[in-house]
C-alpha positions in Angstrom: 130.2 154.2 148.8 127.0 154.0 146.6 127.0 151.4 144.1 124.3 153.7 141.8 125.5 153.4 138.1 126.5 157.3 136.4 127.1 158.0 132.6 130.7 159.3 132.3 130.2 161.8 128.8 133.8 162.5 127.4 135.1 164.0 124.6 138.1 163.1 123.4 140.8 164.4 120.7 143.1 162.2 120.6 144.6 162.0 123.9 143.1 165.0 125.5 140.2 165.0 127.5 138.2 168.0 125.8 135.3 167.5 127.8 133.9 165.2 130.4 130.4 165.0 132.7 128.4 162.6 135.0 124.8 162.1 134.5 123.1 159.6 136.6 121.4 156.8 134.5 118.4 157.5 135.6 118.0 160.9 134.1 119.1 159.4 130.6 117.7 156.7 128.5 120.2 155.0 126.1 118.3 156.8 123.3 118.5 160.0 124.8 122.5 159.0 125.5 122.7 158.5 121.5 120.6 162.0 120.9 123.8 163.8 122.8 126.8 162.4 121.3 125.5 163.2 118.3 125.2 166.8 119.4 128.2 166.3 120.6 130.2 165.1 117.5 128.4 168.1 115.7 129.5 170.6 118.2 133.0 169.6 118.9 133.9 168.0 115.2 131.7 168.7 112.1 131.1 171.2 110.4 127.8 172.8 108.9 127.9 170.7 105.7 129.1 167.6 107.3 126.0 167.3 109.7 124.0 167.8 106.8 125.5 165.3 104.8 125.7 162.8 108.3 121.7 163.2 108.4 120.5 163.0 105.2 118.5 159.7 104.0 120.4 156.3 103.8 119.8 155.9 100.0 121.8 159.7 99.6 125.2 159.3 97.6 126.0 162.5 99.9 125.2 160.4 103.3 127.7 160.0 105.8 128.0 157.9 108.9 129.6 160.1 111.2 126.2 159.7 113.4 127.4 155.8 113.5 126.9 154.5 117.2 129.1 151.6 117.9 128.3 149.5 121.6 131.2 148.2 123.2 130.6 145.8 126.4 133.6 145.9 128.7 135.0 142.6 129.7 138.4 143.8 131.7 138.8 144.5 134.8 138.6 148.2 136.1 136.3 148.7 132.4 133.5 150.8 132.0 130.7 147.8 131.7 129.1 149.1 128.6 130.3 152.0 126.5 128.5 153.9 123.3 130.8 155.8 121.5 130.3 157.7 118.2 132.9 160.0 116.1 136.0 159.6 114.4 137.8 163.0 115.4 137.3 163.7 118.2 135.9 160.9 119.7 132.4 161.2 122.0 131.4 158.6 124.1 129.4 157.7 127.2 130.2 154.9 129.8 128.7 153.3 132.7 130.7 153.5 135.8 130.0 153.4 139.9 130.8 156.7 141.5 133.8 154.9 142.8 135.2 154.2 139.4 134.3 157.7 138.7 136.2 158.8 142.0 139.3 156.5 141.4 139.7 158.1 137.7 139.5 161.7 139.2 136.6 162.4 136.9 134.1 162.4 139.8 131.5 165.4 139.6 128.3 165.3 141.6 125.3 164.4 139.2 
């Protein structure tokens, strides 16, 4: 098999897999990654008034880090090898896995 790296995009509540898709890595920058979790996160766990209050300026009493990206590197074996994640409820994330890792998790979909 192919050793070509593919974003794995899941949303998680809890332990439920809402949502899940494979993007290859080439069609998304890490910026662009960030961009859709955050739609993400709005579309799967805020509501109207809590985007607002998740994008308004830093120095807002009313601000809210629900837009927070947190970088995890994987260090185990079998791990993604670098995962963004964002969200408290439901959780969004996106990981870097082979198609193989992809395949052997039965979350496979062709890109």
């Amino acid at each position: 098999m192919t050793a070509r790296s593919y974003w794995l995009i899941t949303v998680e509540d809890g332990q439920e897999l809402v949502f899940h898709d494979v993007v290859s890595c080439g069609h998304l920058t890490e910026k662009a990654v960030a961009r859709l979790l955050q739609r993400l996160v709005c579309r799967y766990g805020l509501s109207a008034e809590e985007i607002v209050s998740a994008t308004v300026a830093r120095r807002s009493k009313r601000r809210t880090e629900r837009f927070l990206l947190r970088r995890e590197q994987g260090h185990g074996r079998g791990e993604a090898r670098y995962t963004l994640s964002m969200g408290d409820w439901p959780i969004v994330s996106a990981s870097i896995l082979t198609e193989d890792e992809l395949r052997s998790r039965g979350l496979w979909k062709e890109a």
